[in-house]
LUMBAGU-517799 format. One record per residue (C-alpha): residue in three letters; y, x, z; chain; residue number from 1. Coordinates in pm, whole numbers, always signed. Layout:
N
r lumba ALA; Y Y; X X; Z Z; timi A; gulum NUM .
...
//
This chain:
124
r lumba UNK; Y +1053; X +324; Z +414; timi A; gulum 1 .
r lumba UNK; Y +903; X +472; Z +84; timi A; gulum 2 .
r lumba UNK; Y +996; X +494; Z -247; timi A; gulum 3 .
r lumba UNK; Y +770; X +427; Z -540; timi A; gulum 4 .
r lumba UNK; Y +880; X +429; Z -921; timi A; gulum 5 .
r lumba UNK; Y +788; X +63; Z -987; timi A; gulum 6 .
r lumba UNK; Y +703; X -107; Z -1371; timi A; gulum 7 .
r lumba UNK; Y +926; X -421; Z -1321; timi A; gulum 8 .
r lumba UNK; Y +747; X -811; Z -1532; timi A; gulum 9 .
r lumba UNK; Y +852; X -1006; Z -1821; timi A; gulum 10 .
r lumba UNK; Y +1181; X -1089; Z -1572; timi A; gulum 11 .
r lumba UNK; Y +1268; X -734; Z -1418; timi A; gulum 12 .
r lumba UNK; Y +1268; X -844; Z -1096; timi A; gulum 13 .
r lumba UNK; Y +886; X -809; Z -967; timi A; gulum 14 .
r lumba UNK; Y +614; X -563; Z -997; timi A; gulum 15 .
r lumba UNK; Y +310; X -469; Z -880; timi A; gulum 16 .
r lumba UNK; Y +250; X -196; Z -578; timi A; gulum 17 .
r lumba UNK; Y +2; X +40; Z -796; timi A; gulum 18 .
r lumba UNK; Y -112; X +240; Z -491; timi A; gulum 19 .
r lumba UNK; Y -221; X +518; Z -704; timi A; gulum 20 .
r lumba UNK; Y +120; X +604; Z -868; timi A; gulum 21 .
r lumba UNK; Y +284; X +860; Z -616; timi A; gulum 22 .
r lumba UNK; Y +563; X +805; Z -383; timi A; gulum 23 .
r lumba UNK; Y +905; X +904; Z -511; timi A; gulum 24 .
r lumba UNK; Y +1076; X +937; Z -218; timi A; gulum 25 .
r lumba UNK; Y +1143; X +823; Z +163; timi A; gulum 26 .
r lumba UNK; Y +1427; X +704; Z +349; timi A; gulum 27 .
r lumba UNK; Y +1490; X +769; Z +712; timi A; gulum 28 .
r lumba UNK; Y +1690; X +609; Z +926; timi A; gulum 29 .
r lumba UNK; Y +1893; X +688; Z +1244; timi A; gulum 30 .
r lumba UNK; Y +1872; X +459; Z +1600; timi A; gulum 31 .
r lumba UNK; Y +2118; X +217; Z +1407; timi A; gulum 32 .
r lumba UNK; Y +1856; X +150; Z +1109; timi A; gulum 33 .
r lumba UNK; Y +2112; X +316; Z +863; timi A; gulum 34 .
r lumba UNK; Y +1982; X +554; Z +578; timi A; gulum 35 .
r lumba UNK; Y +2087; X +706; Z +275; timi A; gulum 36 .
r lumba UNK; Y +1928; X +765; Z -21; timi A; gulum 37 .
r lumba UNK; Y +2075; X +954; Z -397; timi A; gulum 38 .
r lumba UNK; Y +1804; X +792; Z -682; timi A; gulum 39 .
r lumba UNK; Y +1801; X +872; Z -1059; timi A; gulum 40 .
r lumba UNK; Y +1802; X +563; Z -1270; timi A; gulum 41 .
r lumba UNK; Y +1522; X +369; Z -1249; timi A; gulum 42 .
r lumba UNK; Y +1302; X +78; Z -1113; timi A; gulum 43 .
r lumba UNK; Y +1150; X +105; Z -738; timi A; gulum 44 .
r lumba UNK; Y +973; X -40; Z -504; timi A; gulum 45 .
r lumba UNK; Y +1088; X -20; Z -100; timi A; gulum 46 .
r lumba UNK; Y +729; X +20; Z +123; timi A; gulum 47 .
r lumba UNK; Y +644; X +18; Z +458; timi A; gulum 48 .
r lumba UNK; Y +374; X +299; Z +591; timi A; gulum 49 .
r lumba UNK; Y +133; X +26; Z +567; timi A; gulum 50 .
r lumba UNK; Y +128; X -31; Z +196; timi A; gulum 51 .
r lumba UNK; Y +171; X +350; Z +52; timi A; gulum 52 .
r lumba UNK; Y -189; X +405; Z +45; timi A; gulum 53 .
r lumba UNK; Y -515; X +166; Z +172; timi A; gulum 54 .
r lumba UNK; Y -573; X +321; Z +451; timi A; gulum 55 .
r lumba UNK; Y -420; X +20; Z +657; timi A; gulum 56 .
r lumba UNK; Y -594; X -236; Z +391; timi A; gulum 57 .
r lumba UNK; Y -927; X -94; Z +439; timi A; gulum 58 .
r lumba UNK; Y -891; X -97; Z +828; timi A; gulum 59 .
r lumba UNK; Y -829; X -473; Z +806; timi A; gulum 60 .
r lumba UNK; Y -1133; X -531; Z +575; timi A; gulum 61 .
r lumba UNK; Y -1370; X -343; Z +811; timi A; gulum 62 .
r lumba UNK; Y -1238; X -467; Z +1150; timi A; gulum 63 .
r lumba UNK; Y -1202; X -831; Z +1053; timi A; gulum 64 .
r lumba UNK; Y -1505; X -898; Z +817; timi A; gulum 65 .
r lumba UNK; Y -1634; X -1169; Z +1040; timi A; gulum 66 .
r lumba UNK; Y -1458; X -1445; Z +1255; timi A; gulum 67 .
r lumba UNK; Y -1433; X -1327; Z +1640; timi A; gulum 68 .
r lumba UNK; Y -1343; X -1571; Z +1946; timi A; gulum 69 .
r lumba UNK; Y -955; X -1568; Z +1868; timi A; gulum 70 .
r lumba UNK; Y -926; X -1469; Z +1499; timi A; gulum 71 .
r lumba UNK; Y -1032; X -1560; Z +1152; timi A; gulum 72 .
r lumba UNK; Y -1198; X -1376; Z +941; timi A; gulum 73 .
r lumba UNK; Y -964; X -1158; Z +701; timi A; gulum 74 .
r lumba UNK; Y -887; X -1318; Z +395; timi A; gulum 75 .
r lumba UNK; Y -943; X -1162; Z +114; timi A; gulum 76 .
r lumba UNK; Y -690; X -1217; Z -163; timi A; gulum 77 .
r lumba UNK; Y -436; X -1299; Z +91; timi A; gulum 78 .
r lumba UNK; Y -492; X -928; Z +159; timi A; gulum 79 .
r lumba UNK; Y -495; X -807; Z -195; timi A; gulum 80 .
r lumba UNK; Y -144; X -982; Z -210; timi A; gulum 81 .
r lumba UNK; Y -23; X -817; Z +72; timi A; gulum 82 .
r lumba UNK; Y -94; X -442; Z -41; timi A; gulum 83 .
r lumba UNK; Y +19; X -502; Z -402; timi A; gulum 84 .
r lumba UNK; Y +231; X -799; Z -420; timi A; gulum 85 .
r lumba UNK; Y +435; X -841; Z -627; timi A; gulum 86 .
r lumba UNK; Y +715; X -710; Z -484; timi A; gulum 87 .
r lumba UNK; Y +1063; X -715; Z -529; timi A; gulum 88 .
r lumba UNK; Y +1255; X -450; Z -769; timi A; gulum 89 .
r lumba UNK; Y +1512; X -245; Z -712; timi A; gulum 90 .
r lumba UNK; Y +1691; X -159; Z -1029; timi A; gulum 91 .
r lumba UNK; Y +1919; X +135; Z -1035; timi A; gulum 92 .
r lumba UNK; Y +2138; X +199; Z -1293; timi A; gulum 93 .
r lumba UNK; Y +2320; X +584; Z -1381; timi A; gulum 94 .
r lumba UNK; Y +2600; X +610; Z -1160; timi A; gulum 95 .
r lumba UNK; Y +2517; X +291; Z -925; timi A; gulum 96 .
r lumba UNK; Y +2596; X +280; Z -579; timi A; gulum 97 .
r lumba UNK; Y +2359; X -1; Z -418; timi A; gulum 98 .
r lumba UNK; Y +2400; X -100; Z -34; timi A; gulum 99 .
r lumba UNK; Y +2085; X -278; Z +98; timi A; gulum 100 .
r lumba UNK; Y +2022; X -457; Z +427; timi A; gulum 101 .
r lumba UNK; Y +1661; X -493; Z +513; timi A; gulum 102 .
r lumba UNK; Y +1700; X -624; Z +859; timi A; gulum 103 .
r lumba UNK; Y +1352; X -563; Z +1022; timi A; gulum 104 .
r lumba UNK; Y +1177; X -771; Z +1300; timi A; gulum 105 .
r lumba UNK; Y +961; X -684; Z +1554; timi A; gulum 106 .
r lumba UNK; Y +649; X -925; Z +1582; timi A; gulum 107 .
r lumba UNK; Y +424; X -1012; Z +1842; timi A; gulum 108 .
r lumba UNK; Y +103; X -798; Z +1842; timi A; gulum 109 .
r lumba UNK; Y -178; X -1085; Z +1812; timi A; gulum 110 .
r lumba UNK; Y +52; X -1185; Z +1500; timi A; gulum 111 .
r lumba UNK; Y +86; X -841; Z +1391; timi A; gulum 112 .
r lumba UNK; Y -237; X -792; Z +1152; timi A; gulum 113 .
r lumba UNK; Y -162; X -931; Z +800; timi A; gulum 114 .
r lumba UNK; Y -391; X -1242; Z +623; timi A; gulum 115 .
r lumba UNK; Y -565; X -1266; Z +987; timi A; gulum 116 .
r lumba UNK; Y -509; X -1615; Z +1110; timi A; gulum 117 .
r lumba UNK; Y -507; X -1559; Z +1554; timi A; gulum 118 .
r lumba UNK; Y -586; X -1901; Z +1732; timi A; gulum 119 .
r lumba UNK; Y -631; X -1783; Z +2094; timi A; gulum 120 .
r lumba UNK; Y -406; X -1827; Z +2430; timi A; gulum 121 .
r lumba UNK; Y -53; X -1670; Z +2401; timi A; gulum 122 .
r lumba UNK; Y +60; X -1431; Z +2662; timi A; gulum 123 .
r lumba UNK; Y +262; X -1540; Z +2975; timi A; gulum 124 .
//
């Protein structure tokens, strides 16, 4: 997961995923999903790989421009959404100690490709 400094809304609890802001930070974890992580005050956002940079948006534009057999074509601001949210904040304050539990999911692979609706047969 990636850290990125984050300019919270009107509420302080969402804000936008400006790709071209710099990443602050990254957590690893161990085979038990636990990590740890010292942060200076601040607001953050928590990313995936997939939403650091475009690289993984601009793959899904090119590859699923068009409908095929199985899929829908990408949509759009469904898309947008999904690379810059919002997203939720995390505000930490000097001399906070904040435990988080992101539990994480697998998914199926012909689910697995965001704002790209699959129709066809399900494996066995």
């Amino acid at each position: 997961m990636y850290i990125r400094s984050a300019v919270p809304d009107s509420t302080g609890r969402f804000a936008i995923n400006d790709v071209k802001q710099p990443i602050h930070d990254s957590v690893l974890t161990n085979g038990s999903g636990h990590g740890h992580l010292a942060l200076p005050p601040g607001n953050y956002l928590l990313l995936d790989r997939d939403r650091v940079d475009r690289t993984r948006h601009d793959l899904i534009l090119r590859n699923f421009t068009k409908p095929s057999l199985h899929q829908d074509a990408v949509d759009k601001d469904c898309l947008k959404r999904w690379l810059h949210g919002p997203f939720g904040v995390i505000t930490i304050a000097a001399g906070d100690t904040l435990h988080m539990e992101l539990p994480m999911h697998g998914q199926c692979s012909w689910y697995s490709t965001p704002c790209v609706a699959y129709h066809g047969p399900l494996p066995p």
